[in-house]
PDB file of N, CA, C and O in Angstrom:
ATOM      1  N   UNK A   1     -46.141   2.124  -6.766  1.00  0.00           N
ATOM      2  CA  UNK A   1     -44.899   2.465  -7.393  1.00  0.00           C
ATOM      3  C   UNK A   1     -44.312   3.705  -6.735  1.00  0.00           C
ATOM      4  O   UNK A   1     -45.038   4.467  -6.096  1.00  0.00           O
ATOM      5  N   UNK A   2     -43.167   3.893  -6.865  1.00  0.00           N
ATOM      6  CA  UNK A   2     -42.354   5.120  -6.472  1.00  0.00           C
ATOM      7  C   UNK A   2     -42.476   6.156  -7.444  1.00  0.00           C
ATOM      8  O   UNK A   2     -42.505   6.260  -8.670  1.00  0.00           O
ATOM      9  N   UNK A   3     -42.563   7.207  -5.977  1.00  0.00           N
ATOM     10  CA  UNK A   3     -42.777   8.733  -7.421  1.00  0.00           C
ATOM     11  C   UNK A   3     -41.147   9.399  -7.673  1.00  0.00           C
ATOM     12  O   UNK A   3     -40.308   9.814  -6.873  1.00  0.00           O
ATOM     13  N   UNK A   4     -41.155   9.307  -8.810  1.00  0.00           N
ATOM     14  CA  UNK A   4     -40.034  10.397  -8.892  1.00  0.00           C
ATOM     15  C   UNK A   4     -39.270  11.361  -8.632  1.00  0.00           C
ATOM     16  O   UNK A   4     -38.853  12.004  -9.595  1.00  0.00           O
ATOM     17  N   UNK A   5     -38.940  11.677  -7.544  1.00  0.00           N
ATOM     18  CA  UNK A   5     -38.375  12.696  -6.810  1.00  0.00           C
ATOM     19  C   UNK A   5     -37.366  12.680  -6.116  1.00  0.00           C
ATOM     20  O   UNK A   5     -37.000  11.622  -5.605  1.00  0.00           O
ATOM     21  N   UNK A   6     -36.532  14.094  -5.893  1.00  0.00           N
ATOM     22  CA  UNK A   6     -35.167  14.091  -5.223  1.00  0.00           C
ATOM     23  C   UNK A   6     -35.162  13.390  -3.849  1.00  0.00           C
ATOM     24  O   UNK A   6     -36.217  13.369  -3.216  1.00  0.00           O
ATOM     25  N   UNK A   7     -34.085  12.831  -3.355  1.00  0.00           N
ATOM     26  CA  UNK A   7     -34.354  12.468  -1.929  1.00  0.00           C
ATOM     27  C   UNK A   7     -34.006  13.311  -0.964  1.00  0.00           C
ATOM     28  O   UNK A   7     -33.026  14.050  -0.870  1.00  0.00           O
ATOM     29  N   UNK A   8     -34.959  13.116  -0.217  1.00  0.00           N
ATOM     30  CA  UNK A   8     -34.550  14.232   1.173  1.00  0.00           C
ATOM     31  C   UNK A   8     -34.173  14.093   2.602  1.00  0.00           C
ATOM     32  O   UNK A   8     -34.839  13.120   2.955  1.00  0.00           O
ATOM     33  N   UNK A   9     -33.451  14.525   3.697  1.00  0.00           N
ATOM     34  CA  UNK A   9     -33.634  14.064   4.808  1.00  0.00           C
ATOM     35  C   UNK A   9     -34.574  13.601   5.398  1.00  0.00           C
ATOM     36  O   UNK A   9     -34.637  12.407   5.691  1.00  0.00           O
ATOM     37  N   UNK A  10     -35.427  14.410   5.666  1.00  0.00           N
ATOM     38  CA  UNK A  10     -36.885  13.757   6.023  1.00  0.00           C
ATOM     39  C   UNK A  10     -37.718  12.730   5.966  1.00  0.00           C
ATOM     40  O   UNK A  10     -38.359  12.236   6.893  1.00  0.00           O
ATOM     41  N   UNK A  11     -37.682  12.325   4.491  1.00  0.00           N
ATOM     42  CA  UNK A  11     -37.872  11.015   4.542  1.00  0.00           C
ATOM     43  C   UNK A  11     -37.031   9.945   5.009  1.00  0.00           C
ATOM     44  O   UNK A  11     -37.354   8.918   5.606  1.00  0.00           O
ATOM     45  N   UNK A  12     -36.098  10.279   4.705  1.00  0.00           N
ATOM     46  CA  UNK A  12     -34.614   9.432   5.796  1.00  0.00           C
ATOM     47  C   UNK A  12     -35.094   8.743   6.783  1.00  0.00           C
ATOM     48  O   UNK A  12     -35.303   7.545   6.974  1.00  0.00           O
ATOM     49  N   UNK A  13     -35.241   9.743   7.407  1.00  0.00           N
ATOM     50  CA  UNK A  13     -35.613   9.456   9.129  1.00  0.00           C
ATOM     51  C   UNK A  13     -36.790   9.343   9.640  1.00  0.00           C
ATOM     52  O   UNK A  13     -37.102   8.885  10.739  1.00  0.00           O
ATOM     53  N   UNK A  14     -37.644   9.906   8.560  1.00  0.00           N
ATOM     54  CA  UNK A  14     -39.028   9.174   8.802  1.00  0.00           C
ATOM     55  C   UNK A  14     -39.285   7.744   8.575  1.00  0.00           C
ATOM     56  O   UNK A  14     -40.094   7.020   9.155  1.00  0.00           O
ATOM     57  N   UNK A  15     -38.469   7.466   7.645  1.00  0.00           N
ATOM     58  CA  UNK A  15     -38.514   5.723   7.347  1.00  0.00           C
ATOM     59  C   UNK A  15     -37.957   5.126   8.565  1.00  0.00           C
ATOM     60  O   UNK A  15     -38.392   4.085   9.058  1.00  0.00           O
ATOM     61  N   UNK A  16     -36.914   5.860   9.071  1.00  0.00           N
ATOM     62  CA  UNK A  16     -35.897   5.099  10.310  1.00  0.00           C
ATOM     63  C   UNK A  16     -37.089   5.332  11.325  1.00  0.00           C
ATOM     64  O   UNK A  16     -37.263   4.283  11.947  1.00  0.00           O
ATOM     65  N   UNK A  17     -37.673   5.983  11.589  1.00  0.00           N
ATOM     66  CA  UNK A  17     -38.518   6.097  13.123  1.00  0.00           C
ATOM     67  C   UNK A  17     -39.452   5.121  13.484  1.00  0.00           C
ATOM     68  O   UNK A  17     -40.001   4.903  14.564  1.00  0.00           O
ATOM     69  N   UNK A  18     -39.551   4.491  12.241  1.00  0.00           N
ATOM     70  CA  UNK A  18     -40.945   3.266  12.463  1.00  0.00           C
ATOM     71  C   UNK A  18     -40.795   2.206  13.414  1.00  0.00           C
ATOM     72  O   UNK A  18     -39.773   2.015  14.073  1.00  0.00           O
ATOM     73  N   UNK A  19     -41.879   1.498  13.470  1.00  0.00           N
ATOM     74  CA  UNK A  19     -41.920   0.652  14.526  1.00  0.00           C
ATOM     75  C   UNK A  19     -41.204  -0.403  13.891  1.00  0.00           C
ATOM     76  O   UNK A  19     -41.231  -0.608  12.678  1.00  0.00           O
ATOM     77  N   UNK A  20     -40.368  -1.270  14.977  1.00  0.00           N
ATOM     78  CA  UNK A  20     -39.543  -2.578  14.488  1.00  0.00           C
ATOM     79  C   UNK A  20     -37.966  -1.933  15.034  1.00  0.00           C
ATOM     80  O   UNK A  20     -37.742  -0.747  15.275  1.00  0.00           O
ATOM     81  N   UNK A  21     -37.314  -2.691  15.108  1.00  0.00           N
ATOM     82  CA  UNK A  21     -35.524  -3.044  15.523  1.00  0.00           C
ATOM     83  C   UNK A  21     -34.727  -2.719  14.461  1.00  0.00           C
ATOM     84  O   UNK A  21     -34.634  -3.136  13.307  1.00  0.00           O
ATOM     85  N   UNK A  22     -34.203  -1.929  15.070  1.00  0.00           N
ATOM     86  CA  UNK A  22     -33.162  -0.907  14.665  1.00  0.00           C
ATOM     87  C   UNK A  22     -32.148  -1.428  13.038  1.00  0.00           C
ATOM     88  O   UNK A  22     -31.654  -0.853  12.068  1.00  0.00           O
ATOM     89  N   UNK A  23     -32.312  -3.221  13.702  1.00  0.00           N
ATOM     90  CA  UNK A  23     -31.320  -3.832  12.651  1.00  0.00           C
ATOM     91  C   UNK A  23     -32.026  -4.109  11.753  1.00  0.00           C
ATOM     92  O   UNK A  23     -31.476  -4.167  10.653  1.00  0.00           O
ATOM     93  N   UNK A  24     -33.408  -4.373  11.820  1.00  0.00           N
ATOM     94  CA  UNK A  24     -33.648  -4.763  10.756  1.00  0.00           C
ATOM     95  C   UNK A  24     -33.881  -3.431   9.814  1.00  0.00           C
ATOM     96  O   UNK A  24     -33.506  -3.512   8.644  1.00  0.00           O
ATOM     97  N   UNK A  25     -34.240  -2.706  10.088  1.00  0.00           N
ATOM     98  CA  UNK A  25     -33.894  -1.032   9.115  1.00  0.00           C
ATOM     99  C   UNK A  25     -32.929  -1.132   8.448  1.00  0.00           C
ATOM    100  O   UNK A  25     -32.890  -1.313   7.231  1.00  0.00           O
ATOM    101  N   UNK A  26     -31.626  -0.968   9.548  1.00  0.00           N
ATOM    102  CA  UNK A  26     -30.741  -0.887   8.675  1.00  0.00           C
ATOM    103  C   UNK A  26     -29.948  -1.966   7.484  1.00  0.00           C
ATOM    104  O   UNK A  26     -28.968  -1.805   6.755  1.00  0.00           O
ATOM    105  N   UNK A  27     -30.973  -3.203   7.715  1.00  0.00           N
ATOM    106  CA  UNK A  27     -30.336  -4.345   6.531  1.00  0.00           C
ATOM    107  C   UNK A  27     -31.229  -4.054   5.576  1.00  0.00           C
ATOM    108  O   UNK A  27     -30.818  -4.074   4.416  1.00  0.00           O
ATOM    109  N   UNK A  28     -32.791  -3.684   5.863  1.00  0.00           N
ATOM    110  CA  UNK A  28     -33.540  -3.019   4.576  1.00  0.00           C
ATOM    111  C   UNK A  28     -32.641  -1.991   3.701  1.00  0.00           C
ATOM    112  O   UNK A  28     -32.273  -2.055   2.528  1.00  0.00           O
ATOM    113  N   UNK A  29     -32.416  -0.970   4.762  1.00  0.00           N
ATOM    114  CA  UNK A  29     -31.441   0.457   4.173  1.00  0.00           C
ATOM    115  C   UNK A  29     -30.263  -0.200   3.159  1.00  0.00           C
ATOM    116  O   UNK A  29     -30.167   0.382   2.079  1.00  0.00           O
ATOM    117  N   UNK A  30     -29.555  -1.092   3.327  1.00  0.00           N
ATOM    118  CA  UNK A  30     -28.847  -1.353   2.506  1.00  0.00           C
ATOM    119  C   UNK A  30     -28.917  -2.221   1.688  1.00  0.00           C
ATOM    120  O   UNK A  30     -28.142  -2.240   0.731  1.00  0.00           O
ATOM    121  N   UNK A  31     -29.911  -3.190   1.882  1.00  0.00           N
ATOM    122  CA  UNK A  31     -30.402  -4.228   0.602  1.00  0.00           C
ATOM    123  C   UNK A  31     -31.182  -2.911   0.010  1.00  0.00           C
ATOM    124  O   UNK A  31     -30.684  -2.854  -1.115  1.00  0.00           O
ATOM    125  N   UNK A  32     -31.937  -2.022   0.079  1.00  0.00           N
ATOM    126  CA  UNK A  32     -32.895  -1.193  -1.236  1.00  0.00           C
ATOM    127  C   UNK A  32     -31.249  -0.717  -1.724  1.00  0.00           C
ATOM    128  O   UNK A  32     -30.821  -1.154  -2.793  1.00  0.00           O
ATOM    129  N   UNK A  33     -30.696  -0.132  -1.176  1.00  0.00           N
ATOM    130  CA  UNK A  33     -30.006   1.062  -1.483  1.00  0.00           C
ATOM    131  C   UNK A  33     -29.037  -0.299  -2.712  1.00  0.00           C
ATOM    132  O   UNK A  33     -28.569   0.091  -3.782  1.00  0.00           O
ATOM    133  N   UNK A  34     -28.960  -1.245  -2.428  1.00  0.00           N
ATOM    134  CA  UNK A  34     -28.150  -2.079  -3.359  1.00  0.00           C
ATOM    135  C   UNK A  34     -29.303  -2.629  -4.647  1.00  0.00           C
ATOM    136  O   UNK A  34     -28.812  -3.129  -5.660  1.00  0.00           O
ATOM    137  N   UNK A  35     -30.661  -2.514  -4.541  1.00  0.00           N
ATOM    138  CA  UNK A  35     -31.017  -2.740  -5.852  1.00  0.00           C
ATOM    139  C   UNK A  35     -31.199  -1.816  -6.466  1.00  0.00           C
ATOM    140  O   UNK A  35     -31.262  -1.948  -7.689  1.00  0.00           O
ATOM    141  N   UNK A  36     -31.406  -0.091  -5.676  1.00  0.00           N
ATOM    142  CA  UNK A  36     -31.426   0.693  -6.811  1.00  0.00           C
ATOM    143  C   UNK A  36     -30.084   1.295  -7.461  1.00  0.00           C
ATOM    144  O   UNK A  36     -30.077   2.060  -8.426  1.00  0.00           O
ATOM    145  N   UNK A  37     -28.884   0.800  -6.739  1.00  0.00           N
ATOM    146  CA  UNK A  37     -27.853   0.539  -7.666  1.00  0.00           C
ATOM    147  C   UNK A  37     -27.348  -0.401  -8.595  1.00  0.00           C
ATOM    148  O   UNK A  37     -26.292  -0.301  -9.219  1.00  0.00           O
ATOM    149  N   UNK A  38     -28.019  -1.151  -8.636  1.00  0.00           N
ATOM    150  CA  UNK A  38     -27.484  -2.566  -9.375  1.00  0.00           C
ATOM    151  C   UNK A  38     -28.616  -2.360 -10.682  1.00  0.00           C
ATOM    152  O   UNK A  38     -28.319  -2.846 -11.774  1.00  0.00           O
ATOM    153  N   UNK A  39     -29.650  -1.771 -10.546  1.00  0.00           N
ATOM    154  CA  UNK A  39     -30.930  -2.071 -11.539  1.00  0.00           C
ATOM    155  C   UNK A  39     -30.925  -0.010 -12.063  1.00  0.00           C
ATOM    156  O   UNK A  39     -31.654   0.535 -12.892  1.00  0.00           O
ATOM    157  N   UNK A  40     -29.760   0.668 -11.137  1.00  0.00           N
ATOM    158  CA  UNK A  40     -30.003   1.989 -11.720  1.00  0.00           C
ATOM    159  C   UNK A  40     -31.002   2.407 -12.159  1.00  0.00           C
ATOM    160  O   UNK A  40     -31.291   2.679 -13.324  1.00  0.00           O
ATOM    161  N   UNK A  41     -31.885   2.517 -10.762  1.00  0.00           N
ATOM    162  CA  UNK A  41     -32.751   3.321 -10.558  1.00  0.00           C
ATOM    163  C   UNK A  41     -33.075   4.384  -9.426  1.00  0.00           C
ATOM    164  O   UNK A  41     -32.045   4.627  -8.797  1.00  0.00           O
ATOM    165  N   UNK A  42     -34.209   5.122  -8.945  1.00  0.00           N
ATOM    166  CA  UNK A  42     -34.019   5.846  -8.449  1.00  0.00           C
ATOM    167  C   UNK A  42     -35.258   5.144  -7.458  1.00  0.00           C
ATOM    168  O   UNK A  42     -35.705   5.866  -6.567  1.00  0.00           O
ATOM    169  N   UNK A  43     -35.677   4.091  -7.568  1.00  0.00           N
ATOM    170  CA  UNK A  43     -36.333   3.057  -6.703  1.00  0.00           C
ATOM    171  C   UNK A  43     -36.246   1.829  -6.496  1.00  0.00           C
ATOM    172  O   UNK A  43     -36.552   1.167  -7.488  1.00  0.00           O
ATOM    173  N   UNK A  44     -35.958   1.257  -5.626  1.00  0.00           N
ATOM    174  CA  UNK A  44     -36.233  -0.326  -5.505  1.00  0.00           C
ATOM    175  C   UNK A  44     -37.340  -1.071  -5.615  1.00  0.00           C
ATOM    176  O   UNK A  44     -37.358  -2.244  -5.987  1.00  0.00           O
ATOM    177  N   UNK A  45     -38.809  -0.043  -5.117  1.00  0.00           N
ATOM    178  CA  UNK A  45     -39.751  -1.054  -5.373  1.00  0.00           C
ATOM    179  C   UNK A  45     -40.214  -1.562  -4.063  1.00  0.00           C
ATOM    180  O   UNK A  45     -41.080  -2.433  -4.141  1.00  0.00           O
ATOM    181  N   UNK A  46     -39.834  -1.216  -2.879  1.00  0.00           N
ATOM    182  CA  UNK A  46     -40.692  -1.568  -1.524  1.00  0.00           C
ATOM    183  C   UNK A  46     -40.789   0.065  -1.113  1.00  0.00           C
ATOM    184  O   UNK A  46     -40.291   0.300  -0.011  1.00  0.00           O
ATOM    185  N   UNK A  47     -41.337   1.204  -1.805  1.00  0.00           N
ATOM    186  CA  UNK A  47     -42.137   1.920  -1.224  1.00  0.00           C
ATOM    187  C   UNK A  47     -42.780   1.914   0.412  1.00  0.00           C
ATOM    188  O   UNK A  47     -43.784   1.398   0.903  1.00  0.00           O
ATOM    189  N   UNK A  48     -41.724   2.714   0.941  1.00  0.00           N
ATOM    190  CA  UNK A  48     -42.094   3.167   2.383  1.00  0.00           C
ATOM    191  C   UNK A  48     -41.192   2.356   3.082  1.00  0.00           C
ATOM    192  O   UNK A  48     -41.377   2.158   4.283  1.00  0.00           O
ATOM    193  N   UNK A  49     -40.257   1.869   2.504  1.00  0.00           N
ATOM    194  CA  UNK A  49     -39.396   0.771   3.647  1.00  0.00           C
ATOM    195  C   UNK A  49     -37.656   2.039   3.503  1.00  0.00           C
ATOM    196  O   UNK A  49     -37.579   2.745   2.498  1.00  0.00           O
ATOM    197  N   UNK A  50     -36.655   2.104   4.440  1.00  0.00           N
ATOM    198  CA  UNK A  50     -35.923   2.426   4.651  1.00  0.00           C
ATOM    199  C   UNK A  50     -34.702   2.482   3.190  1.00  0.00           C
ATOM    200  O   UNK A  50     -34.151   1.450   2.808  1.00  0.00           O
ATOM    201  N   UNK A  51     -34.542   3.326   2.781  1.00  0.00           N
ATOM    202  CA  UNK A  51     -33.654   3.536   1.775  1.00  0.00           C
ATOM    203  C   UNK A  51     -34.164   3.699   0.296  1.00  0.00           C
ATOM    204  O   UNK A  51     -33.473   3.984  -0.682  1.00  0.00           O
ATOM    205  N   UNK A  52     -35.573   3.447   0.335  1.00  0.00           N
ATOM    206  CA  UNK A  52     -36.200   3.393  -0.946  1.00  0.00           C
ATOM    207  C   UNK A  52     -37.070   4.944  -1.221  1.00  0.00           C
ATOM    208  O   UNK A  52     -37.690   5.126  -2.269  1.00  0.00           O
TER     209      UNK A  52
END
């Protein structure tokens, strides 16, 4: 589960640096970033993937 906490740059771009193609990051980055708006939360629930 996700811990509770503010978000920071760092993790940002630590999520972005991982191994794998560029695109697929950024369609993770915006599918999390769209369930923890839709379900208003402050996690999506894939812990350690880009935007979560």
């Amino acid at each position: 589960m996700c811990e509770k906490k503010n978000p920071n740059a760092r993790d940002f771009f630590s999520n972005l640096k991982g191994p794998g193609p560029l695109g697929k990051k950024i369609k993770s980055l915006l599918k999390n970033n769209l369930i923890k708006i839709t379900t208003r939360k402050d996690c999506c629930g894939h812990h350690g993937e880009p935007g979560c």
